[in-house]
C-alpha positions in Angstrom: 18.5 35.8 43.1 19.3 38.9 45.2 22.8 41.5 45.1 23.8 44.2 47.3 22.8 42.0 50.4 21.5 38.7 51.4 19.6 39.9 54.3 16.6 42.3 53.8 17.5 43.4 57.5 20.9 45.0 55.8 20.3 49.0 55.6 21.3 48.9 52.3 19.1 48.6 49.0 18.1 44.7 48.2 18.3 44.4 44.4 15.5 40.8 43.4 16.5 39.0 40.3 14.7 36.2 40.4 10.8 35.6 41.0 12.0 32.8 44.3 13.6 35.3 46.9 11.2 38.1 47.4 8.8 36.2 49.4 11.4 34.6 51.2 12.9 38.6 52.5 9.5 39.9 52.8 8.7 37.1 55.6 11.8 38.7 57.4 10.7 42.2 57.2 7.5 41.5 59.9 5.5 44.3 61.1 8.3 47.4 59.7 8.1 49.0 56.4 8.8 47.5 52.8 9.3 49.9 49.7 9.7 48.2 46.6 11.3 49.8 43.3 9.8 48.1 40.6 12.5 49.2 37.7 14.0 48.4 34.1 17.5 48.5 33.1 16.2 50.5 30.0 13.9 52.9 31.7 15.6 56.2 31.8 13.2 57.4 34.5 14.8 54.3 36.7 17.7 55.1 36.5 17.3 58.8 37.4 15.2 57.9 40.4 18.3 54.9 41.7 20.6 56.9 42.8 18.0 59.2 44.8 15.8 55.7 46.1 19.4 54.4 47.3 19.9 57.7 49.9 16.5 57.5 51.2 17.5 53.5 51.9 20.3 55.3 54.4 18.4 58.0 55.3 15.5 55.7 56.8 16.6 53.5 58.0 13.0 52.6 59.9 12.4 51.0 56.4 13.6 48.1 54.3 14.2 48.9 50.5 13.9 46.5 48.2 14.4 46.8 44.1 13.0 44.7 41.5 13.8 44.0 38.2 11.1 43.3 36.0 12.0 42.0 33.0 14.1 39.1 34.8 11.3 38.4 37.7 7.8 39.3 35.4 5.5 36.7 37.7 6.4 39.1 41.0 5.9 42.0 38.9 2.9 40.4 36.9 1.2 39.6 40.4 1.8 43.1 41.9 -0.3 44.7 38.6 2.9 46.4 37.5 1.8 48.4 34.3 4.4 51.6 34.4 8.4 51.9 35.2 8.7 53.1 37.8 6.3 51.9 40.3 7.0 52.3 43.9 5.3 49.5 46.2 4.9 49.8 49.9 3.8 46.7 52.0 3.4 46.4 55.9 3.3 42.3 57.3 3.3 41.1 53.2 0.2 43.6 52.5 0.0 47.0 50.6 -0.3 49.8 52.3 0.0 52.2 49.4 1.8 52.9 45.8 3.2 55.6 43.4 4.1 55.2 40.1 7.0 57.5 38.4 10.3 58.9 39.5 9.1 61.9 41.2 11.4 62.5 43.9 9.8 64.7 46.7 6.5 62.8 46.0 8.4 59.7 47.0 9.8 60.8 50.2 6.6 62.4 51.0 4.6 59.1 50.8 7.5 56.8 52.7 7.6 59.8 55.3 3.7 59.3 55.3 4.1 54.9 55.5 6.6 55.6 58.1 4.2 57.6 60.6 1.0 55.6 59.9 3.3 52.9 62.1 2.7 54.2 65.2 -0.8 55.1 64.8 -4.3 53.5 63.7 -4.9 54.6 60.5 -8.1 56.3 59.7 -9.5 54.0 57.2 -7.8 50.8 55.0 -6.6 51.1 51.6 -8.4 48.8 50.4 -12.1 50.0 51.8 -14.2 51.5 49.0 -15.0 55.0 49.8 -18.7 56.1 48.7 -18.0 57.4 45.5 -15.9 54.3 44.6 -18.5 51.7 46.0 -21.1 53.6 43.5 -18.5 53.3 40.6 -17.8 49.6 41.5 -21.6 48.5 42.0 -21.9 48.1 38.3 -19.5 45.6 38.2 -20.7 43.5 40.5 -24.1 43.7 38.3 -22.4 42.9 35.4 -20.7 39.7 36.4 -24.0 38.1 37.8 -25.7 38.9 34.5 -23.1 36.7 32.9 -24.9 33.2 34.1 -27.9 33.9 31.0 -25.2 33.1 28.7 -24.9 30.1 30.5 -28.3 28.4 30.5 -29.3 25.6 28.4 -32.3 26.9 27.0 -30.6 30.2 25.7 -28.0 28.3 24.1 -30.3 25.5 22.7 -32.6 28.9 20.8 -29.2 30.3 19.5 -27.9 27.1 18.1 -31.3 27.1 16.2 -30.4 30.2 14.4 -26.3 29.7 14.0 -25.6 27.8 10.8 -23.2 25.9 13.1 -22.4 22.9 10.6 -21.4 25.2 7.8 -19.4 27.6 10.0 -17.7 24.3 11.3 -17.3 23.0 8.0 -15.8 26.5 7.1 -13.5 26.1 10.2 -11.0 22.9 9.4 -7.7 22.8 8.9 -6.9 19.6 7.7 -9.7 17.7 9.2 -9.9 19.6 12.1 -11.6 22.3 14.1 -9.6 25.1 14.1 -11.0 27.8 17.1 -9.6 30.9 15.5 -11.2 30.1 12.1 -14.5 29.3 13.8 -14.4 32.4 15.9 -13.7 34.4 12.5 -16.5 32.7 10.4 -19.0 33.0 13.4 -18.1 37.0 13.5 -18.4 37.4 9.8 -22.1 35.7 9.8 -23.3 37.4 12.7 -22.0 41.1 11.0 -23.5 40.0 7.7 -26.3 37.9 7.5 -27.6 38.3 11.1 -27.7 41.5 13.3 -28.3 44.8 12.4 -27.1 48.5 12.8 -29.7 50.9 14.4 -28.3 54.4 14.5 -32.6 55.6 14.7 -35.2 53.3 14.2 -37.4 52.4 11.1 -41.3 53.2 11.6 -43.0 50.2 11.6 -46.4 51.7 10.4 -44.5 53.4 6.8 -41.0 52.3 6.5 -39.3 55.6 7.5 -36.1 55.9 9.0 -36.7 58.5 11.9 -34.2 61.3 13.0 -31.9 61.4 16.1 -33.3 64.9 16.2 -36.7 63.8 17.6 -35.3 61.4 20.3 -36.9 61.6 23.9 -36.7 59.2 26.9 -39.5 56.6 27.2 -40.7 54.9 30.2 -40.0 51.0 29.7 -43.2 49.1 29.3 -43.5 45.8 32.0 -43.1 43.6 29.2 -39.9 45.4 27.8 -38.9 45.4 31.3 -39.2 41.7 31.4 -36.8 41.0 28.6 -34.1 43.5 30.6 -34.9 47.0 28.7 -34.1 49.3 31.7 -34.0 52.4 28.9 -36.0 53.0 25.8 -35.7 55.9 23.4 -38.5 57.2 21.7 -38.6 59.0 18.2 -41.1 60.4 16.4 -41.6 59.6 12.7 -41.7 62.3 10.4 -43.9 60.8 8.0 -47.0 59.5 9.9 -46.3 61.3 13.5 -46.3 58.1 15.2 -44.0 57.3 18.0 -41.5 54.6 17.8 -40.0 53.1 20.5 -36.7 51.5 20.4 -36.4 49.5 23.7 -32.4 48.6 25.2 -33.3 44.7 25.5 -30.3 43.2 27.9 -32.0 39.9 27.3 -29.5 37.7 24.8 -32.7 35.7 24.1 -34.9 38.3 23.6 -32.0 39.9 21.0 -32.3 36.4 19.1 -35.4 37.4 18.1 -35.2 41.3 17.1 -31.3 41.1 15.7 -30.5 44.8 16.2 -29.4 47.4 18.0 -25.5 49.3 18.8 -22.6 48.1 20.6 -23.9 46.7 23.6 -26.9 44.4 22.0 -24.0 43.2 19.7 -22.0 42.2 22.4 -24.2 40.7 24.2 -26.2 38.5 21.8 -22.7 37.5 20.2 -21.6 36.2 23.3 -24.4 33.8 23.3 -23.9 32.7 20.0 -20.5 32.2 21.0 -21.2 30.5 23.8 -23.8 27.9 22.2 -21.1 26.9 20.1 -18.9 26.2 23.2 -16.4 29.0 22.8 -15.0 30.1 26.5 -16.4 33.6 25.8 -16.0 37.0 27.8 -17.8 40.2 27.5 -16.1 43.1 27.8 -16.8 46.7 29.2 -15.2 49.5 28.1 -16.0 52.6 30.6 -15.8 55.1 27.7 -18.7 53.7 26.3 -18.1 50.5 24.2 -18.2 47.0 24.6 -17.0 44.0 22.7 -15.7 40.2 23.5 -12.9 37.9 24.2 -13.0 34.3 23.6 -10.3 31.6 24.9 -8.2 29.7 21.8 -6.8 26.8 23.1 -4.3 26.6 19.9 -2.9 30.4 20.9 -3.1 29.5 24.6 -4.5 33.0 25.1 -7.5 35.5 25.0 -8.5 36.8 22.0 -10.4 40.0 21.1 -13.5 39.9 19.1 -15.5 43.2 18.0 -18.4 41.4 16.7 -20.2 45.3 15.3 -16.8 46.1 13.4 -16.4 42.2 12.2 -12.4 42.4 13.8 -10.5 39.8 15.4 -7.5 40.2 17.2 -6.9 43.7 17.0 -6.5 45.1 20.5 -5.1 48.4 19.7 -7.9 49.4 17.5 -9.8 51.5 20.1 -6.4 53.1 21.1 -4.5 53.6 17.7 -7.6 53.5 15.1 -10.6 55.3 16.8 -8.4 57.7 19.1 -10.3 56.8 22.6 -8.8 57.7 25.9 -9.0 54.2 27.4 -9.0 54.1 31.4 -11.3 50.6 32.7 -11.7 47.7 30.7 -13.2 44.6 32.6 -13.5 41.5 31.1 -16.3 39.1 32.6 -16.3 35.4 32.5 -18.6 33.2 33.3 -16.8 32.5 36.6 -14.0 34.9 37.0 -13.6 39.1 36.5 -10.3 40.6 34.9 -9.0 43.9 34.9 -8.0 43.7 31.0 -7.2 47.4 30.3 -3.5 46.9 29.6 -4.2 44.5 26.4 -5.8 47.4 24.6 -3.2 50.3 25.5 0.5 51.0 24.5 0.6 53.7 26.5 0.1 52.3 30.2 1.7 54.9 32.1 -1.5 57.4 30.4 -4.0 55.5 31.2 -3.2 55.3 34.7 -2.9 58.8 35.1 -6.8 58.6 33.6 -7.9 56.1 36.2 -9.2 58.5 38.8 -13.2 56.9 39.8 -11.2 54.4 42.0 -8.2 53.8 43.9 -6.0 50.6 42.6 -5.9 49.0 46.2 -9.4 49.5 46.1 -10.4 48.0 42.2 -7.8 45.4 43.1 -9.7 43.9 46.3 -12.9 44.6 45.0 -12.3 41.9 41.8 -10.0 39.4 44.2 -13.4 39.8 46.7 -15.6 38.8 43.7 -13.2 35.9 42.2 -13.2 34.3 45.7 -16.9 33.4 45.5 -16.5 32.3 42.4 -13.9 30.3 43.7 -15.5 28.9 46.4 -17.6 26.2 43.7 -14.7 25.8 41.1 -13.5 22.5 40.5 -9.6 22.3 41.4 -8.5 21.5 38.6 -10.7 24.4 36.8 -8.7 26.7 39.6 -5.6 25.4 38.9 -5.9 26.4 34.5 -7.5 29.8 35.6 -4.6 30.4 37.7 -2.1 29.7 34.9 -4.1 31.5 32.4 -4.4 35.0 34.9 -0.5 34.7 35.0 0.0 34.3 31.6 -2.2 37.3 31.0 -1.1 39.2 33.7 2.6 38.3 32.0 1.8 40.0 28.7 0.0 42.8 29.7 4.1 43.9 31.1 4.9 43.8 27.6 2.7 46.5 25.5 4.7 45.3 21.6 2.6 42.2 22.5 -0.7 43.9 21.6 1.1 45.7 18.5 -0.4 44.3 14.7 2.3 45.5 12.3 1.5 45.5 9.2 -2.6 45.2 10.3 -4.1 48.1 8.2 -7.2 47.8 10.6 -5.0 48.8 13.7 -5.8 52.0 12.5 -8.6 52.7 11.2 -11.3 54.6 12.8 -14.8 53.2 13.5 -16.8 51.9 10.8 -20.5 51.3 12.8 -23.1 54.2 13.3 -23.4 57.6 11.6 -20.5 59.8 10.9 -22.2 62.5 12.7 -23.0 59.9 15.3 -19.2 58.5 15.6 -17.7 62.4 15.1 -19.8 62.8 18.2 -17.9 60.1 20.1 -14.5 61.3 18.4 -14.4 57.8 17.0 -13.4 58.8 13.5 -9.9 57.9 14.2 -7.1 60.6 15.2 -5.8 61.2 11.2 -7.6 61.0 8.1 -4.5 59.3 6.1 -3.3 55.6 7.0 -0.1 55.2 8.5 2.3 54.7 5.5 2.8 51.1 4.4 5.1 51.8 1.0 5.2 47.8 0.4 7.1 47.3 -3.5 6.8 44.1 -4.6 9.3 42.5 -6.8 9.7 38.7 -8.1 11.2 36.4 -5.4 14.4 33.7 -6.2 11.5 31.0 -6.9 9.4 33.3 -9.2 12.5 34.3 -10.6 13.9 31.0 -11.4 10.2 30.0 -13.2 10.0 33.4 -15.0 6.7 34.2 -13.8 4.7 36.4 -11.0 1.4 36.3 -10.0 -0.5 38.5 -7.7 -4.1 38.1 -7.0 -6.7 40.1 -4.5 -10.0 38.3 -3.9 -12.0 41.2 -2.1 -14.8 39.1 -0.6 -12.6 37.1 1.4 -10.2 40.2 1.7 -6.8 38.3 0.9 -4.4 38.2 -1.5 -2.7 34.8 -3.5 0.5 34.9 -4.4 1.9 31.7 -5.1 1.3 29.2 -2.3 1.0 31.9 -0.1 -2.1 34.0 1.7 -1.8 37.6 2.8 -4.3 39.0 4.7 -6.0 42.3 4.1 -6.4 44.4 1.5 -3.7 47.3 2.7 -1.2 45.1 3.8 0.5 44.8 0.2 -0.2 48.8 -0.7 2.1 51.3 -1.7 -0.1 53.7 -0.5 -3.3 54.7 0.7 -5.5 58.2 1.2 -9.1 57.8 2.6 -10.3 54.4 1.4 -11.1 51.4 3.1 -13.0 48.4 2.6 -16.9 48.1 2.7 -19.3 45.3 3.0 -23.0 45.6 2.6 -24.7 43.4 4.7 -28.1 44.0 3.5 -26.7 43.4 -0.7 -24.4 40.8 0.6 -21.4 42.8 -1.7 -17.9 44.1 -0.8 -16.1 46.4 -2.6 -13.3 49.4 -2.2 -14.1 52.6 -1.9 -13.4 56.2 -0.3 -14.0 56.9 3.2 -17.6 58.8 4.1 -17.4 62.6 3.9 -13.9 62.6 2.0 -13.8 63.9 -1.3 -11.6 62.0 -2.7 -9.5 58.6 -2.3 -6.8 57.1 -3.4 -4.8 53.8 -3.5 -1.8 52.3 -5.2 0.4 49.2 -5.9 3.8 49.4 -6.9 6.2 46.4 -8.4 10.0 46.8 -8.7 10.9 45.5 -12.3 14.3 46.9 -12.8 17.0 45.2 -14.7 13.9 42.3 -15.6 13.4 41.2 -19.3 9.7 41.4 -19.6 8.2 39.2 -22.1 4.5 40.3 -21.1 2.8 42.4 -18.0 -1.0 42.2 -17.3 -3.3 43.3 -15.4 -7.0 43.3 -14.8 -9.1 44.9 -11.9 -12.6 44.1 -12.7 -15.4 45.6 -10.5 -14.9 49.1 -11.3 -18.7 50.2 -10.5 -20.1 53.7 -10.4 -23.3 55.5 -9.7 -25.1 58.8 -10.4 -21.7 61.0 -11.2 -19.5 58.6 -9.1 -16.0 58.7 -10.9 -13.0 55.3 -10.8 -9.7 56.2 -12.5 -7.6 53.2 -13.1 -4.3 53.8 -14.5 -1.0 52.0 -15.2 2.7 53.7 -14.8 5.3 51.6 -16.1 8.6 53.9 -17.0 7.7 56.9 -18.2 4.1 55.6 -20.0 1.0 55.7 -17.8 -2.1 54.0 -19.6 -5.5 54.7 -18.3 -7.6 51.0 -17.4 -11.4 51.6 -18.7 -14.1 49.6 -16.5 -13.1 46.4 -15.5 -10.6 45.9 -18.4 -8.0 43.8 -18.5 -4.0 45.7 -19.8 -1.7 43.6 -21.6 1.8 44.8 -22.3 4.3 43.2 -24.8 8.1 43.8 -24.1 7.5 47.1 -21.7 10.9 48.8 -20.2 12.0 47.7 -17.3 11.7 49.7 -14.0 8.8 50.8 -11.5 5.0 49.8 -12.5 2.3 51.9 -10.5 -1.2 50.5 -10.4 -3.4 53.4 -9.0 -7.0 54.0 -8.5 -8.3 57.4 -8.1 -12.0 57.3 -6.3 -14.4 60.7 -6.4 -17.3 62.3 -7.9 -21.0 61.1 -7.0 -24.0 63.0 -5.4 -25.7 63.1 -1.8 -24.8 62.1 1.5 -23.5 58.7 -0.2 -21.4 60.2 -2.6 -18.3 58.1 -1.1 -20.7 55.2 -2.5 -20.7 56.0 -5.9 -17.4 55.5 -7.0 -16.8 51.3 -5.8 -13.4 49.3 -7.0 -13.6 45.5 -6.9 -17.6 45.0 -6.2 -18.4 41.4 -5.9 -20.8 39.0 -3.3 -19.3 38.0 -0.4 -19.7 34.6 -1.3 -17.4 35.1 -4.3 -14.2 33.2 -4.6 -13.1 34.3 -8.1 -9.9 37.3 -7.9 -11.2 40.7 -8.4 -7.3 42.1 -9.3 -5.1 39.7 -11.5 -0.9 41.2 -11.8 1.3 38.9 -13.9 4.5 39.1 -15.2 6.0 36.4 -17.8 10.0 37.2 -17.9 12.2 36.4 -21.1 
């Protein structure tokens, strides 16, 4: 478990390979300085800093100096909150008395010169006491966590279970005769986004009908009874039509959201984590501090948290705040209904960043602030309840040292930009996403050793259910099997109940293409339908088909039968442009069907000689 020395009292550096001996030294070490290298064998900053952290071991010598390795002891590193490489620890009788995170030399002897003098004197306040500013930026959390018992009550989840079409979403939900949690989780976000809540961006006058403008927003004065229901803000419009004002109250109240099923983000969030919770999903709500909030629910088949964006309809996509709508992450607390978890690092890749962007608070500080609040909640858990939370905090605190956890390959959602609100309204926020072209995915597709040996291929896309059948097997997602994509994405209209394909809002133009490698094939016949193709006003769909050196244009919805073609690359593309207005992107829709549709939208087959 250790090299170098066996003895922490040695003067030279103690190398930890194991998650057993630190404890054991750091019992040894009594009253006199620890500093900890937290390092990686593939970190090139490590290995710069080694040399320099092993002559300050010599130099003072009124310090121990200790290095561990993290990827062979991850529960010591995992249980120190080790996010970045390196990260230097300093401890004083087993507790932290400060910390520094990257291989800057003179910083480093600055702060264990620093650790070293605060020995002989009282120091002037603890690390882990909250100054002012921090117990003002940490106040809300405490509010947040005790809000999370209204999820909890009986009633509350007795009223949403009226509304939630549980049996059919359960019924949705089995795999092979039982319940599976991920699918539930899935069909419950998919209701909720289309049948149930609502969008506001501005508010509808009740008295005519119109939509008012952000323009003409001013702050209201809640009323006591909106105040009752947990509206501590309420914005005020004026309606352009009939003059009127109309008040669009901030209800916190999950029960109260039941009832009006609307609002942004954070009425979302919070009535989905009822609903959630009614159906007995372990459910958390999370904060995001640059304004957004969303959920994570517990799937006992994954033996982990799961994120859950009930406004964007997206499971299990923890990079898409990050990677898709470019945000500059820094706090992100998830809140139980008995425990609070510093989650940040599940929804970043780039941890060392982010913690250069967490300035409101010390981390000694956010650290004993959460382990303060998780020790009342402790105080009335059940042991056994302790003992899985425990396991689970591990686990998580285990993956977030790995950031290619979080990663979605091949997840064309990953990174997209946000979908929910205005554009003007999301530009606002920079939430459009950091490029307007995909990543490139350049997927050919060519006939596997079984469809080979059979002498047939068949691809099918089913938009409504957003897969693709090829076979025995299920793809998800509509981009994963592209050749290429420019400013499209796929749409549902919750108020129609359709989905379709389409260009993105305020882009001219879109484009999308699959690609099949047919050389050195003998092709007896190649078809292929795309049905949908729907256009309004001057909305414009060009379908074409490039197989050798023919392309053949595909008129609405048609279905393309070729007899004998040459072998070599086929091209499927789909231009989207044209239309009129503000929903010009509208106008111009490729496979438009309901949502409750099971039927393939895009049939490819190829019968070989």
């Amino acid at each position: 478990g250790t090299t170098r020395s066996s003895d922490i009292n040695s003067r030279m550096v103690l190398t930890i390979t194991d998650d057993s001996s630190l404890s054991e030294h750091l019992s040894r070490a009594g009253s006199k300085l620890v500093v900890i290298d937290f390092y990686a064998d593939w970190c090139g900053p490590c290995r710069s800093i080694a040399p320099i952290f092993e002559q300050f071991a010599l130099q003072y010598t009124e310090a121990f100096f200790v290095k561990v390795n993290v990827d062979l002891c991850t529960q010591t590193s995992a249980l120190y909150g080790i996010q970045a490489m390196p990260t230097f620890v300093f401890l004083r009788n087993n507790q932290e008395v400060g910390r520094l995170m990257g291989a800057d030399a003179a910083e480093l002897e600055k702060k264990i010169v620093r650790c070293i003098a605060d020995a002989g004197s009282t120091p002037s306040y603890s690390p882990n006491v909250a100054t002012q500013e921090e117990e003002q930026f940490l106040k809300k959390y405490f509010h947040y966590s005790r809000r999370m018992q209204n999820y909890e009550d009986e009633v509350a989840q007795t009223l949403a279970l009226s509304v939630i079409p549980s049996d059919d979403l359960k019924a949705q939900s089995l795999e092979r005769g039982k319940l599976d949690e991920f699918r539930l989780v899935k069909n419950l976000l998919r209701w909720f986004k289309v049948e149930f809540f609502k969008w506001v961006d501005t508010p509808e006058c009740e008295s005519c009908g119109v939509v008012t403008r952000a323009a003409s927003k001013k702050k209201g004065t809640p009323s006591k009874e909106e105040r009752e229901f947990g509206a501590d803000r309420v914005e005020v419009y004026v309606c352009d039509s009939c003059a009127k004002d109309v008040r669009f109250p901030r209800y916190n109240d999950p029960v109260k959201l039941l009832e009006t099923r609307k609002g942004r983000c954070g009425e979302w969030a919070n009535c989905f984590v009822l609903c959630s919770r009614a159906l007995q999903l372990e459910t958390r709500w999370v904060h995001d501090e640059t304004d957004h909030v969303w959920c994570e629910v517990w799937i006992n088949s994954l033996d982990r948290w799961v994120h859950c964006d009930p406004c964007e309809n997206i499971i299990d996509t923890p990079l898409l705040y990050e990677r898709g709508w470019g945000k500059k992450l820094t706090y992100v607390i998830a809140f139980g209904a008995d425990h609070v978890r510093d989650v940040t690092w599940r929804y970043t890749f780039d941890h060392f960043k982010v913690l250069r962007r967490r300035s409101a608070c010390r981390e000694s500080v956010l650290l004993n602030f959460f382990k303060k609040l998780n020790a009342r909640y402790e105080k009335t858990m059940f042991v056994e309840r302790k003992k899985e939370m425990d396991r689970r905090y591990l686990k998580e605190l285990i993956e977030f040292l790995s950031p290619s956890l979080q990663l979605r390959e091949g997840s064309e959602v990953e990174h997209q930009g946000r979908t929910t609100g205005s554009v003007k309204w999301r530009e606002a926020r920079n939430e459009l996403g950091g490029s307007s072209k995909s990543p490139p995915i350049s997927v050919v597709l060519r006939p596997n050793d079984n469809e080979l040996a059979s002498k047939y291929f068949r691809l099918e896309y089913t938009c409504a259910k957003d897969e693709y059948k090829r076979g025995n097997e299920v793809i998800r997602g509509w981009g994963s099997l592209l050749n290429k994509q420019i400013d499209v994405f796929r749409n549902e209209e919750s108020d129609w109940k359709m989905s379709y394909i389409c260009r993105k809002e305020g882009k001219s133009i879109g484009e999308l293409c699959w690609s099949l490698d047919l050389e050195g094939l003998c092709i007896k016949t190649l078809s292929i339908e795309l049905k949908g193709i729907t256009k309004y006003e001057d909305g414009i769909v060009t379908a074409t088909v490039c197989c050798g050196d023919v392309c053949i244009p595909l008129h609405d919805s048609s279905k393309l039968t070729l007899e004998s073609p040459k072998d070599g690359r086929v091209d499927i593309k789909v231009i989207f442009s044209g239309g009129t207005g503000q929903r010009a992107w509208q106008n111009a829709q490729l496979f438009r069907s309901e949502l409750k549709s099971s039927e393939p939208d895009m049939i490819v087959a190829v019968e070989l000689k």
